[in-house]
Structure formats: C-alpha cells, structure tokens
C-alpha positions in Angstrom: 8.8 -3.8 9.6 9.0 -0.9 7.7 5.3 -0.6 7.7 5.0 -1.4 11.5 6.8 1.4 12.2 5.0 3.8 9.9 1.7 2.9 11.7 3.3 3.1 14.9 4.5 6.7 14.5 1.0 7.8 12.9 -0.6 6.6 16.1 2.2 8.6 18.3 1.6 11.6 16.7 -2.2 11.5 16.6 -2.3 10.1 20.0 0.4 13.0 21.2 -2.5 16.1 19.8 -5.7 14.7 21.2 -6.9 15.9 24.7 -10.0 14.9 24.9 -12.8 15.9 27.5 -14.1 13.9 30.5 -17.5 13.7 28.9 -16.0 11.5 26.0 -16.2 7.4 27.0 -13.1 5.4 26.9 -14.7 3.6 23.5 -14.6 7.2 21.9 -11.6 7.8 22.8 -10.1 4.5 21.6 -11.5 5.6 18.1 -10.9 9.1 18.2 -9.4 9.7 14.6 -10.7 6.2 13.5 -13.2 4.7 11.3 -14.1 0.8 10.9 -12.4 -0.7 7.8 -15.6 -1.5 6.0 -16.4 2.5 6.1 -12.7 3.7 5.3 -12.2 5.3 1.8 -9.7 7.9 2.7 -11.2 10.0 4.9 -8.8 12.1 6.9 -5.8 10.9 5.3 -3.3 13.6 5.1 0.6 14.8 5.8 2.4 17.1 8.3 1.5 20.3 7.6 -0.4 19.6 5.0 -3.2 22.5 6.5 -0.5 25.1 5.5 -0.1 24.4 2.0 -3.9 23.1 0.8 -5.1 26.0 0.1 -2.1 26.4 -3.0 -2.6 22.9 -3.7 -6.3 23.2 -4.2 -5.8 26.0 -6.6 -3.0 24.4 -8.6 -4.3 20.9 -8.3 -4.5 20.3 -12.2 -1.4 21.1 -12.6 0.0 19.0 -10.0 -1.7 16.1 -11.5 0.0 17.1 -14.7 3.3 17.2 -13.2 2.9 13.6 -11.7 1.8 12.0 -14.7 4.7 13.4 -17.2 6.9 12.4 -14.3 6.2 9.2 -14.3 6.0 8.7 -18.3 9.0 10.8 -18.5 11.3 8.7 -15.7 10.0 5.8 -16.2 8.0 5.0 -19.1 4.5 4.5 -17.3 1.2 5.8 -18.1 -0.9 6.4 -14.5 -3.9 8.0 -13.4 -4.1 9.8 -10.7 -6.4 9.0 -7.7 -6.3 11.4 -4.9 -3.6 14.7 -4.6 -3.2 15.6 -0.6 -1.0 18.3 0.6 1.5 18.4 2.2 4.6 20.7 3.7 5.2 22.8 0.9 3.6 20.1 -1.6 1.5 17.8 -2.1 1.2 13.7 -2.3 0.0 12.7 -5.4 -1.3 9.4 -5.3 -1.1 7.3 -8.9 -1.9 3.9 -10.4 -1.1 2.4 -13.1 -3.6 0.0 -15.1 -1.8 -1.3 -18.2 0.7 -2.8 -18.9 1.1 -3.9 -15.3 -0.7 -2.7 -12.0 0.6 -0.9 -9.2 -0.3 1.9 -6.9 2.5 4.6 -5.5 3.0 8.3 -5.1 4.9 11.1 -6.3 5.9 14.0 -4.5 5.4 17.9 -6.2 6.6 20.6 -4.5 5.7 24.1 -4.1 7.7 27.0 -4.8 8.5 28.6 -1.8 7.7 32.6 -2.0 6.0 32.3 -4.9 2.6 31.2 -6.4 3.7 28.5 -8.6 3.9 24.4 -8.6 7.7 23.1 -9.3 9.6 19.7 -10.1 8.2 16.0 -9.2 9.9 13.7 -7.2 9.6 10.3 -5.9 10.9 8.8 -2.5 14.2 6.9 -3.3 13.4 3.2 -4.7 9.5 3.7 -4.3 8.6 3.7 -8.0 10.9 1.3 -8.9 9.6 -1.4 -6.1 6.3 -0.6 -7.3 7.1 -1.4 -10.6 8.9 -4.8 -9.9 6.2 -5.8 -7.8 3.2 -5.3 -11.1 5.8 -7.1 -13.5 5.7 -10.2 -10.8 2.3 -10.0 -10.7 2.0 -9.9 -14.3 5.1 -12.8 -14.9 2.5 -14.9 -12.2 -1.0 -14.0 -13.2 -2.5 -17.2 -12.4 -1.2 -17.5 -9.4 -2.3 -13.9 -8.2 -5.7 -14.8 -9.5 -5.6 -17.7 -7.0 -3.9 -15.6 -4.4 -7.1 -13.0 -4.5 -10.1 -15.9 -4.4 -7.9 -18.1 -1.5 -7.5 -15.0 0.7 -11.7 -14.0 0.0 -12.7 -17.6 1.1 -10.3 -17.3 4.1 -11.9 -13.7 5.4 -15.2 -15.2 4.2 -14.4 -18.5 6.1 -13.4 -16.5 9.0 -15.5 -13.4 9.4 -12.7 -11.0 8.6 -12.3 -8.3 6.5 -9.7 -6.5 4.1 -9.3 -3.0 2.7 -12.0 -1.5 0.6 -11.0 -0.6 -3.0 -11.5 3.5 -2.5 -9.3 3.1 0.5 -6.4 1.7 -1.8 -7.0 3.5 -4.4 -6.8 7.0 -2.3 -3.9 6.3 0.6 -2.0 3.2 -0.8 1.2 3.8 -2.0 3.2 0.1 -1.7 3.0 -0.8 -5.1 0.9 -4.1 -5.9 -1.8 -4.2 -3.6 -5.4 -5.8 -3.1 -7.5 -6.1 -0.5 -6.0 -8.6 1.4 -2.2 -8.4 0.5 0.8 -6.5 -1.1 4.1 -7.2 -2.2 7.0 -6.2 -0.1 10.1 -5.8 -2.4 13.4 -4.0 -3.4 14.1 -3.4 -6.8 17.2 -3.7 -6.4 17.0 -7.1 -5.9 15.7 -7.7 -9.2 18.0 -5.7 -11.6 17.5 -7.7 -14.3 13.7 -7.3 -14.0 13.7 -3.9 -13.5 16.0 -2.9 -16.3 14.1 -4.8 -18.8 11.0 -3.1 -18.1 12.5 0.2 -18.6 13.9 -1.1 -22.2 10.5 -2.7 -23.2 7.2 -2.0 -21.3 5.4 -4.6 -23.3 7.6 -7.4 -21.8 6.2 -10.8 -21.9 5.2 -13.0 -19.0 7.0 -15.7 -20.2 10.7 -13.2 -20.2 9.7 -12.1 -16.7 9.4 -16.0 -15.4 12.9 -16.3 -16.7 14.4 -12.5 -15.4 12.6 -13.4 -11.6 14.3 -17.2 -11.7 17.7 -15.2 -12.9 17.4 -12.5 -10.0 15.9 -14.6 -7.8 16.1 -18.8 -7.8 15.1 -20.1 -4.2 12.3 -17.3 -4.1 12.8 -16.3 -0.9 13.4 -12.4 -1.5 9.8 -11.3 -2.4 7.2 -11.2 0.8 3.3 -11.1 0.4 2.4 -10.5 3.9 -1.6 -10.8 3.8 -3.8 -8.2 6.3 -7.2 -9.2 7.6 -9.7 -7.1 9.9 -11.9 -8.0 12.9 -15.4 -7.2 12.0 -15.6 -5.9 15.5 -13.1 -3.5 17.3 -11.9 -6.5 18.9 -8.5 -8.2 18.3 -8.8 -11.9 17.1 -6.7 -14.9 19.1 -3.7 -16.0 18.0 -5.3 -19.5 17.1 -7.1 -17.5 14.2 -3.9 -16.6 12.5 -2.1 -20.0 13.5 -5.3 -21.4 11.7 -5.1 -19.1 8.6 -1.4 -19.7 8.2 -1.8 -23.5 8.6 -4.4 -23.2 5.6 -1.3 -20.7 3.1 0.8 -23.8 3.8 -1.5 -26.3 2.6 -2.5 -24.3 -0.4 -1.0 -25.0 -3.7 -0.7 -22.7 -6.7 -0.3 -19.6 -4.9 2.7 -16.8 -5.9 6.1 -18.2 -4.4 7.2 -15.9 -1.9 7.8 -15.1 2.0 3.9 -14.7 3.5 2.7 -13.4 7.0 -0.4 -13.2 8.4 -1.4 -10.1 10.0 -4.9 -9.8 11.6 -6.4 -6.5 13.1 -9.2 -5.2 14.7 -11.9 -3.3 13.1 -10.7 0.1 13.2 -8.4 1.9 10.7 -6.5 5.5 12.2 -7.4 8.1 9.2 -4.4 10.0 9.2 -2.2 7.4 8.1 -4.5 4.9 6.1 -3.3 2.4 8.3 -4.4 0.0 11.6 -3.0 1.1 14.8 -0.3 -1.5 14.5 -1.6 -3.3 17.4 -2.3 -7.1 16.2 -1.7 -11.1 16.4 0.5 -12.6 13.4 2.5 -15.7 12.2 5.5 -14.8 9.9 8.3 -16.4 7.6 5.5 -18.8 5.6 7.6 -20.3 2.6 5.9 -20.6 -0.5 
C-alpha cells in the first residue's frame, strides 16, 4: 500500500506541472515523463527541489558518498557501495547496496548545511535500513528458495511475455531493501527483533541461526510479503485472467520463500521521476506460501 501511494503521488505531482501543447498527441502525452521498462535505468529520477541544491551536491559529491558509507558501517555494521547520489532539498539521496554478507539495496539521506558551503550529518528514514537489513538476512537464512523464487518468476514473464525491472534501474532508484527484477520483500524490522538484533551483534551470522531467529519471530509466516511486479511489453494493461493465471501458477509451485505474495502486472511504461509505474494496474493479493 505504502508503495501505491508513493506512485500515486509521483504521478499527481508530475501530472499537476505538465501543460502540454495542442500539437502533442494524446499517446505523447500519456508518456510524457515516461520511458518503457526495458529502456529505464534511472533516467530522470530525482527529488523535490532537488534543481536547487545539485549544483552543491555535484561539487561535494565524494564526500557525500563518504558520509553515506561510514554511516552505514558506523550505525550499523554494513559495508555498501554506493550507486547513484541525487539531490535533493538541501541534500542529497544517496542510493547504496550492499553485496556481502547479505544483499540489499536502500538510501541514506546527507544534508547540506544551510548558509554555508559544506556537506553535514547522514541520516536514514526511520526503520528503512533496518527493513532492508532483515529482508537480506531472510534472503540469506532461505537462499535456495530465493534462487527458485528468481528462475520461477523468469519462466513466468518468459511464459507470459512480460517484463521486470532492469538491473541499472534497481541499482540507481531502488531503495526497498531486497529487490530483483521481479519482486521485493515488504517487511518491518520490528517484527523480527530477534533477527535484527543478532545481525547487529554478528554480521557473519549463519543461515542455519537465522532459520531458527525467523521461526522464533515469526512461526505461521505470514508477516513477510513478496509481492512480485511484471510489465506489459506494450503500453497496454494486461487482463485480469493474466494475473489470476500467474497467481494460480505461485500456488501450485513448491519450494518458493514462505511468505504473503501478490501479483502486480503493469503496462510498459515507467514515470522517471519516481522510478516507479503509474500505479494504474490488474492484481491478485493475499497468496499464502
């Protein structure tokens, strides 16, 4: 939901600034702002006022990166890389991912210091990290079952003529945590205490521990959702019997990640600003794993 409404308010706002000319057809101005899924790597992407401060954020930009990456090691123990830095009102977005020991991709927020030329203190949005974390040590707890997970959901979009999100795309606007091209993991940290906590004390935590921490936090394994995101390979919104059909198929399926799935299908186009679909779509929800 959370996400729904994220896309829905990118599309508001770029909808509410474009006044485009009589000369344009309707299909351009559908796609004004737009660019089909296969082609989107990040172009465009940016934040609310972001034009004010990139300038500042261009010339500091190393040590932006700098101050995300001892953030992260310093608060909580990761090592990241660091993908794509945007600006944004008196900061910028950095946006990080972490390889080893587990995966996951987020964002951490560096401000500016106002009246003066100089970068200041990293921040992250309340619980973002920490889900984003969580979500890598499930992956890693359930590895075979993720590996699964990836080369079901190809041979459903291949099965289907659908699409997911390209890698540079991810990699440059993604911010959810675990993520592929097909799926992320939609989780509160919170909910796993146990999990979380023993990460922080020992980032080289086994599989095996985690199994036993998840089953502790989390026994029916209803908690956790995987909602799974395919693309129209035309600007075109699939029917509804398409995703009853896919989610028919995640039922069948055995060895996949236990968890709460959804379907979500799209049409071709993905709105630059946000990194995201324009929200508009056909879905099934509450698949038990």
């Amino acid at each position: 939901m959370k996400k729904i409404l994220i896309v829905l308010l990118g599309s508001l706002l770029i909808l509410g600034g474009c006044f485009p000319t009589n000369e344009k057809t309707e299909e351009e101005k559908e796609q004004e702002g737009t660019t089909p899924v296969q082609d989107y790597v990040g172009q465009g992407f940016s934040f609310v006022d972001g034009d004010k401060s990139a300038e500042r954020v261009k010339k500091h930009e190393e040590e932006i990166k700098q101050e995300a990456i001892n953030y992260m090691k310093t608060t909580y123990k990761t090592d990241v890389k660091v993908n794509n830095v945007v600006p944004a009102r008196n900061a910028a977005v950095v946006m990080v991912e972490c390889e080893e020991p587990i995966q996951f991709h987020t964002s951490v927020i560096v401000s500016l210091v106002l009246n003066k030329d100089d970068v200041g203190s990293a921040r992250s949005e309340e619980g973002e990290v920490e889900k984003a974390i969580v979500g890598g040590l499930y992956a890693k707890a359930y590895k075979e079952e993720f590996e699964h997970l990836d080369a079901f959901a190809e041979k459903l979009a291949k099965e289907n003529d659908l699409l997911g999100m390209r890698e540079e795309a991810i990699d440059k606007t993604a911010s959810e945590g675990y993520t592929s091209n097909h799926y992320f993991l939609s989780i509160f940290a919170s909910d796993y205490p146990s999990v979380y906590n023993a990460y922080l004390e020992n980032q080289d935590i086994s599989a095996e521990e985690l199994k036993i921490l998840f089953a502790k936090d989390d026994p029916t394994n209803t908690i956790l959702s995987i909602p799974m995101e395919f693309y129209s390979k035309e600007n075109k919104l699939p029917k509804q019997k398409v995703a009853n059909d896919l989610a028919k198929e995640l039922q069948q399926e055995v060895g996949l990640p236990k968890g709460n799935y959804m379907v979500t299908l799209y049409k071709n186009f993905i709105v630059n600003r946000v990194g995201l679909p324009d929200g508009e779509n056909v879905s099934v929800e509450d698949i038990i794993k």
